[in-house]
Every structure is written in structure tokens, then in C-alpha cells.
C-alpha positions as CSV (number, residue, x, y, z in Angstrom):
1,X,93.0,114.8,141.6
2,X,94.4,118.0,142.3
3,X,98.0,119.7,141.2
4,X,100.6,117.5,140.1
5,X,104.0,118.8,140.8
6,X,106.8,117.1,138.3
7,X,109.9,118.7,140.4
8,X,109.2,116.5,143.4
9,X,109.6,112.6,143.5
10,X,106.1,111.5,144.3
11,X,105.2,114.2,140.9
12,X,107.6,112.4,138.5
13,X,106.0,108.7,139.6
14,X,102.4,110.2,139.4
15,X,103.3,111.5,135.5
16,X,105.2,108.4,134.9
17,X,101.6,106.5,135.5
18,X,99.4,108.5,133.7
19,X,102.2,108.6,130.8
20,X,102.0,104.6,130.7
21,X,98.0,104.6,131.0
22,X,97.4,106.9,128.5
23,X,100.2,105.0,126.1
24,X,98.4,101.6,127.3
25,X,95.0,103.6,125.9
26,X,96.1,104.6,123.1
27,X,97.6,100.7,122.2
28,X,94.0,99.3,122.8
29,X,92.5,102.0,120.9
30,X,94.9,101.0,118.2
31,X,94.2,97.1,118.5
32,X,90.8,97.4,118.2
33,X,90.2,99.4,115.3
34,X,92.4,97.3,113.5
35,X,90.2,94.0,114.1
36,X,87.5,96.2,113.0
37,X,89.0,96.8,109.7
38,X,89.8,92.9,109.7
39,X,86.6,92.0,110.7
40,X,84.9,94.6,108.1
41,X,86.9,92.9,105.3
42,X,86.8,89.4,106.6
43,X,82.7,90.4,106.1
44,X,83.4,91.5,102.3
45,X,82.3,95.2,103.3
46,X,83.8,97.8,101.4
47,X,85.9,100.0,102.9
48,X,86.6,103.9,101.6
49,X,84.6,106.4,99.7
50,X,82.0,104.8,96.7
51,X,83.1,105.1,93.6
52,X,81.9,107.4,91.2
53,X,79.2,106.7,88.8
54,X,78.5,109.7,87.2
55,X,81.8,110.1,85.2
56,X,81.2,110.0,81.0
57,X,83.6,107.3,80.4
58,X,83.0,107.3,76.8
59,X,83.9,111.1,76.4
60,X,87.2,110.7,78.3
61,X,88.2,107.9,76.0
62,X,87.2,110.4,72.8
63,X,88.7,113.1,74.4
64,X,92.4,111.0,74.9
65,X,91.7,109.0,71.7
66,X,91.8,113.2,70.1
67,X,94.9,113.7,72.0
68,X,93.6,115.9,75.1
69,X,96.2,115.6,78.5
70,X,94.2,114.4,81.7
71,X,94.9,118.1,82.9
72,X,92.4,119.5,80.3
73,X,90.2,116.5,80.5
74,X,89.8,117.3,84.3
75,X,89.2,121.0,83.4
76,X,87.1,120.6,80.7
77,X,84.3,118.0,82.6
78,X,85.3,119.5,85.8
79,X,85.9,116.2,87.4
80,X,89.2,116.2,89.8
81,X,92.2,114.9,87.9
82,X,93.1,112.0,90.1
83,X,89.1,110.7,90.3
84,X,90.0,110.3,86.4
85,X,93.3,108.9,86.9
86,X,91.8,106.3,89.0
87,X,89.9,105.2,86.2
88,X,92.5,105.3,83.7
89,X,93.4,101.5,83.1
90,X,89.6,101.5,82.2
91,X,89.7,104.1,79.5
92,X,92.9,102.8,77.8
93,X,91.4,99.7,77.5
94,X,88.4,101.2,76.1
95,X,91.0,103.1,73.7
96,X,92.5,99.9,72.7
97,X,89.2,98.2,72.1
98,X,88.4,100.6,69.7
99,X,91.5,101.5,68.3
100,X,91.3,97.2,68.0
101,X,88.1,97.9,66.0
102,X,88.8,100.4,63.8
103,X,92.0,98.1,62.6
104,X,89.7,95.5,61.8
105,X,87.1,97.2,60.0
């Protein structure tokens, strides 16, 4: 293709083009991965990482039922803090379940 010289008029027209191509790429690029993602979902695939399976939800709820933060939690079973706060509306209603129990026993 050789030199392209951006002072000269003939230079500015020829960046001007490959500037528009490469925008125009980049919009089909775009396009297409979000039908993809429609299509994916549209399927009933699962998008994103798996959930974990190998957390102890019992002990977390034990744990926050004795009054442990989610900081120490996380340290103690060495799981990240925010894979635990994802689960969180699960173990509080674990913790009311039980706490639900223990009223009514």
C-alpha cells in the first residue's frame, strides 16, 4: 500500500477512508456479537461464569446467625467476599427459616 502522507490532500482522503472502514468494522463487529448474545438467550443458554457449588451454605448462615461480618466469613472459609454476597438473599432466608423455627418450637 505503501506510505501514507497526511500533509498532502490525496493523504488526508486516503486516512479519511480507512478511518470510516475501520469505524464501519468495528459497527458490524458490534452488531453481530450482540445478536449472538440475543440469539444465546433467545436459546435459554446461560451466559457468565457457573455458579459455585462448593460453598457451605449452612455454615455461612451459622456463622451470621453468631453474629460474624461477611468480611470474616470470607476470611475464615477463604471464599471471595462478593461470591458470598451473591448468595446472600439465600442465607438470610435460611436465617429467617430458622430463626422462624426456633420461635415455634
Amino acid at each position: 500500500m505503501g506510505e501514507i502522507d497526511p500533509t498532502t490532500p490525496m493523504g488526508k482522503v486516503q486516512m479519511q477512508i480507512i478511518g470510516a472502514i475501520a469505524e464501519w468494522e468495528r459497527e458490524i463487529i458490534v452488531q453481530r456479537t450482540r445478536e449472538g448474545i440475543e440469539a444465546r438467550k433467545a436459546k435459554g443458554v446461560h451466559l457468565g461464569r457457573k455458579r459455585r457449588d462448593d460453598i457451605p451454605i449452612d455454615t455461612i448462615v451459622t456463622l451470621r446467625i453468631a453474629g460474624n461480618s461477611w468480611k470474616s466469613i470470607s476470611r475464615n472459609l477463604r471464599i471471595p467476599k462478593t461470591t458470598l454476597l451473591r448468595r446472600r438473599e439465600e442465607v438470610e432466608n435460611l436465617i429467617s427459616i430458622r430463626s422462624e423455627k426456633e420461635v415455634s418450637e
